[in-house]
N, C-alpha and C positions, 0 to 999 in steps of 0.2 A: 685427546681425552674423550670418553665415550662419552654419549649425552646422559642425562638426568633422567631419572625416572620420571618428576615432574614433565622435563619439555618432550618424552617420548610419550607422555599419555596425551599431551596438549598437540601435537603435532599430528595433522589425521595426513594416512598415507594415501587417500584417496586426493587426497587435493595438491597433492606434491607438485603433478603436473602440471596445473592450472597457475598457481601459485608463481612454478619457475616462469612460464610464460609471460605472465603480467611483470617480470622481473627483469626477465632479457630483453622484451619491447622497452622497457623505461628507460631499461642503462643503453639499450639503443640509440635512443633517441634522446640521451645525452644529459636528462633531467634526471635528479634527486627525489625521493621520498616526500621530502617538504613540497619542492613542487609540483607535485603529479597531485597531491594531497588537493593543494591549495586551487588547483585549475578543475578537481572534482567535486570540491566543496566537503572534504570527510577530514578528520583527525587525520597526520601521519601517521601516528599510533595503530591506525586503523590499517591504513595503506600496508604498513611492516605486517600487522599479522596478517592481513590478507596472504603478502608475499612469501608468508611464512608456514605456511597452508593452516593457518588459527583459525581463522576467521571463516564463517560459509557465507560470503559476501551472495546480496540477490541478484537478479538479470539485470536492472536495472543501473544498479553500481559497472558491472560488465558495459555496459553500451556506453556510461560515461568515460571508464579507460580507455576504453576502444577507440574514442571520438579524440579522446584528451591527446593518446599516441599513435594516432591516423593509423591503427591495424588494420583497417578496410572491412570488417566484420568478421576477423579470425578470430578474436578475443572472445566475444558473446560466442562464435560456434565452438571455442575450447570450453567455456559455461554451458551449455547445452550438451553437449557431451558430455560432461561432466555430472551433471543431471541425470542424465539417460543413464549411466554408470551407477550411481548411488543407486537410482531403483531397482535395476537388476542386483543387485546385491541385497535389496530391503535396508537399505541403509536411513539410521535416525529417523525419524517423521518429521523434525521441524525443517528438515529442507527440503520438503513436497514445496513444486512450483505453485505459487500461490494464483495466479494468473490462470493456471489451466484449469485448477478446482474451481474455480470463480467459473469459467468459460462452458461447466459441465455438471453444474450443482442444479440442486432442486428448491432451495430455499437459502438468504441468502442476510443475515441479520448483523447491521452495523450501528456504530458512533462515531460521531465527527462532534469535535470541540471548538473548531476556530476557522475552517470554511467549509463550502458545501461539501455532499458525499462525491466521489470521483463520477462516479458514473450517472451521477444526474446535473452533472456542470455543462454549465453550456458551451458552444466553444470560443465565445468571449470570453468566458471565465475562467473557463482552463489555460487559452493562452495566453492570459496573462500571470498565473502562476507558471507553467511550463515553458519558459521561453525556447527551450530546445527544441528543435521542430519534430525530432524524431520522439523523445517520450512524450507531445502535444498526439502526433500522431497514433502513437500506442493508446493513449486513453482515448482518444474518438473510437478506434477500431475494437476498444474494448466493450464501449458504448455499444457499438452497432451488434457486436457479437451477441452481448448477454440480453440488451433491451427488447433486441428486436427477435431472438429465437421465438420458436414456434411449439410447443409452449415458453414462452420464458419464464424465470425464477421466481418466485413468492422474494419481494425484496420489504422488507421491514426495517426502517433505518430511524434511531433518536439523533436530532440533531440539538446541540447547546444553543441557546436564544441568540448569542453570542456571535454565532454564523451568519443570521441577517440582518447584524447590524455593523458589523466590519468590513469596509468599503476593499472592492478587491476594483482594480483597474479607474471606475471613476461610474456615478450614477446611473446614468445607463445601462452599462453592463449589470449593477445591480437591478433595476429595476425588468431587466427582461430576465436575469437569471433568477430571480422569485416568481414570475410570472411562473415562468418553465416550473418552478417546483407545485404551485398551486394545479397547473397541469396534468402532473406526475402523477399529485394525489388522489386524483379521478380514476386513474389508473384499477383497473379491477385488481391487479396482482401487485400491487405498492401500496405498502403503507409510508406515509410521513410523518413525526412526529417531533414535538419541537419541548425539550428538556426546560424550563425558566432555568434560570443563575441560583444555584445553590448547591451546597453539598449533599455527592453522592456516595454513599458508603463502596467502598470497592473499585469505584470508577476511577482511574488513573490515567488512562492514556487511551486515543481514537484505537478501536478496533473491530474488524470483520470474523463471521462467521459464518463459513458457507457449509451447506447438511450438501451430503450426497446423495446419488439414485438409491445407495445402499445403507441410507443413513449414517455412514463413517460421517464424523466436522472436521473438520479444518479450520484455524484459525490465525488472522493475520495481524499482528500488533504494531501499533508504528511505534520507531525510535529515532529517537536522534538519527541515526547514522542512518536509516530507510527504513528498517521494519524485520521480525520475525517471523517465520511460521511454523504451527506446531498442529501434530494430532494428538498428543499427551491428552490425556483423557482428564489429568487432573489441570492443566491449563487450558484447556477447551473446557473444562467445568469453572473456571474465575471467571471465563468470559461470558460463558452463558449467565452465573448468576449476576454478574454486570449488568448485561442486558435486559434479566428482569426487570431489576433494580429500576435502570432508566424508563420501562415504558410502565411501570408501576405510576411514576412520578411525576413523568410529560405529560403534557397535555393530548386529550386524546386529538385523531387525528381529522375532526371536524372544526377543534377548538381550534390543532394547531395552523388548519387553513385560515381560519379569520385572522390568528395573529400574523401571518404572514401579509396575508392584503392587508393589515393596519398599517403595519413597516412602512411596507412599499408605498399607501398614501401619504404617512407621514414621516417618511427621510428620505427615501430615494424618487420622490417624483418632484 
C-alpha cells in the first residue's frame, strides 16, 4: 500500500539516512525502542520518530545514542553530516546548530527558571548536573570558547530568583557558584539580572537569543526532550518580547548583585 499523504509530508527525505542508522546500530546491538529510550532518558515515542526521520533530534541527543550503543562517534559524525547537508540545501531554519551561532554571535540574550545560565556555571556546578563527562566536557569548552573570545559577546541573561535558592550538589558548591556570578557581573560585556517570583506575561519556558555579525537571531528554546532552534522571525519575535518583558521586571543589575550576596550570607554560608 502506498503511504499516506499524511506520513509522506511528515516523513523528511533528508533524514532517511540518519534515521536508518540510529536503527541498524539499536537492532545491532540487540535492544528495543523502550530500551535505548529508557538508557537516554527520552520518550520512546521520541526514539521511533527520530527512527522514522520525524523528528530533527539535536547533537546532543546524537552523542547520547552514540554512547547508549557504543558507535565510537559514527553516530554524531552521521549528525554532522547531516547538518552540513541541510545547509547546503538552505534547509528549515529551526535546525541551524545552535552551538555554532552561540560560538560566532555578537550579542547573546537569555532566561533560565530553575538553575544557573550554562555558560556561567561553575564546574562544580555543571558536574553535577551533567554527570556525563563528555556533555560536562562540551559545556566547559563552550565556556572557554565564547567567555573568553577576543571581543567576546555582549551576554544579558534574566535569571528567576528561584535559581539561587535551589541547592544544586550541596552548599558549597552553591556558595562559590554565586560567588562566580557576583564576579560575572563586574564583567564590562555581562549583564546579570535576577527576575523576583512572579508572573510574566509571555514567559513560558528558559530560552536563548543569540544576534549575529549580520544581525540575522537565532533562537534556542528548551523542551522536555532538549530544546528547539529557530530563525523564524515571528518566533525569534515571542522571544524577543519575552525578554523585554523579563528585564523590564527584574531587578536592575546593581540590585540584582546585592540580592545575590544576601542569599549567599544567608542560606548557603
Amino acid at each position: 500500500m502506498a503511504p499516506s499523504r499524511e506520513n509522506r509530508m511528515q516523513i523528511d527525505p533528508e533524514l532517511v539516512g540518519f534515521a536508518q542508522e540510529i536503527k541498524r546500530r539499536r537492532e545491532a546491538a540487540g535492544i528495543n525502542q523502550a530500551e535505548l529510550a529508557r538508557q537516554v532518558n527520552v520518550a520512546r515515542s521520541y526514539v521511533s520518530h527520530v527512527e522514522r526521520g520525524r523528528t530533527k533530534c539535536r547533537r546532543d541527543f546524537a552523542m547520547r545514542v552514540d554512547k547508549a550503543l557504543n558507535a565510537n562517534g559514527e553516530i554524531v559524525r552521521s549528525w554532522d553530516e547531516l547538518v552540513e547537508r541541510l545547509k547546503s540545501i538552505k534547509y528549515p531554519a529551526f535546525f541551524v546548530d545552535f552551538p555554532k551561532a552561540e560560538a560566532t554571535c555578537v550579542m547573546l540574550r537569555g532566561y533560565e527558571a530553575s538553575t544557573v545560565y550554562g555558560l556561567f556555571q561553575t564546574e562544580a556546578y555543571a558536574r553535577f548536573l551533567l554527570p556525563d563527562e563528555e556533555v560536562y566536557k562540551s559545556r566547559m569548552r563552550r565556556q572557554e570558547k565564547i567567555l573568553h573570545r577576543d571581543p567576546p559577546p555582549i551576554i544579558s541573561v534574566v535569571m528567576h530568583e528561584n535559581v539561587l535558592f535551589t541547592e544544586v550538589d550541596c552548599k558549597k558548591t552553591m556558595r562559590e557558584q554565586l560567588e562566580y556570578l557576583i564576579e560575572l557581573s563586574y564583567h564590562e560585556r555581562i549583564n546579570i539580572q535576577i527576575a523576583p517570583t512572579a508572573y510574566y506575561r509571555g514567559v513560558w519556558t528558559p530560552f536563548t537569543i543569540a544576534t549575529m555579525p549580520d544581525r540575522r537571531e537565532v533562537v534556542y528554546t528548551q523542551k522536555a526532550y532538549g530544546g528547539e532552534t529557530s530563525t523564524k522571525p515571528h518566533e525569534v519575535g515571542i522571544a524577543a518580547e519575552a525578554f523585554v518583558t523579563l528585564q523590564a521586571e527584574a531587578l536592575n543589575v546593581r540590585d540584582s548583585r546585592t540580592l545575590i550576596r544576601k542569599v549567599i550570607d544567608e542560606r548557603w554560608t
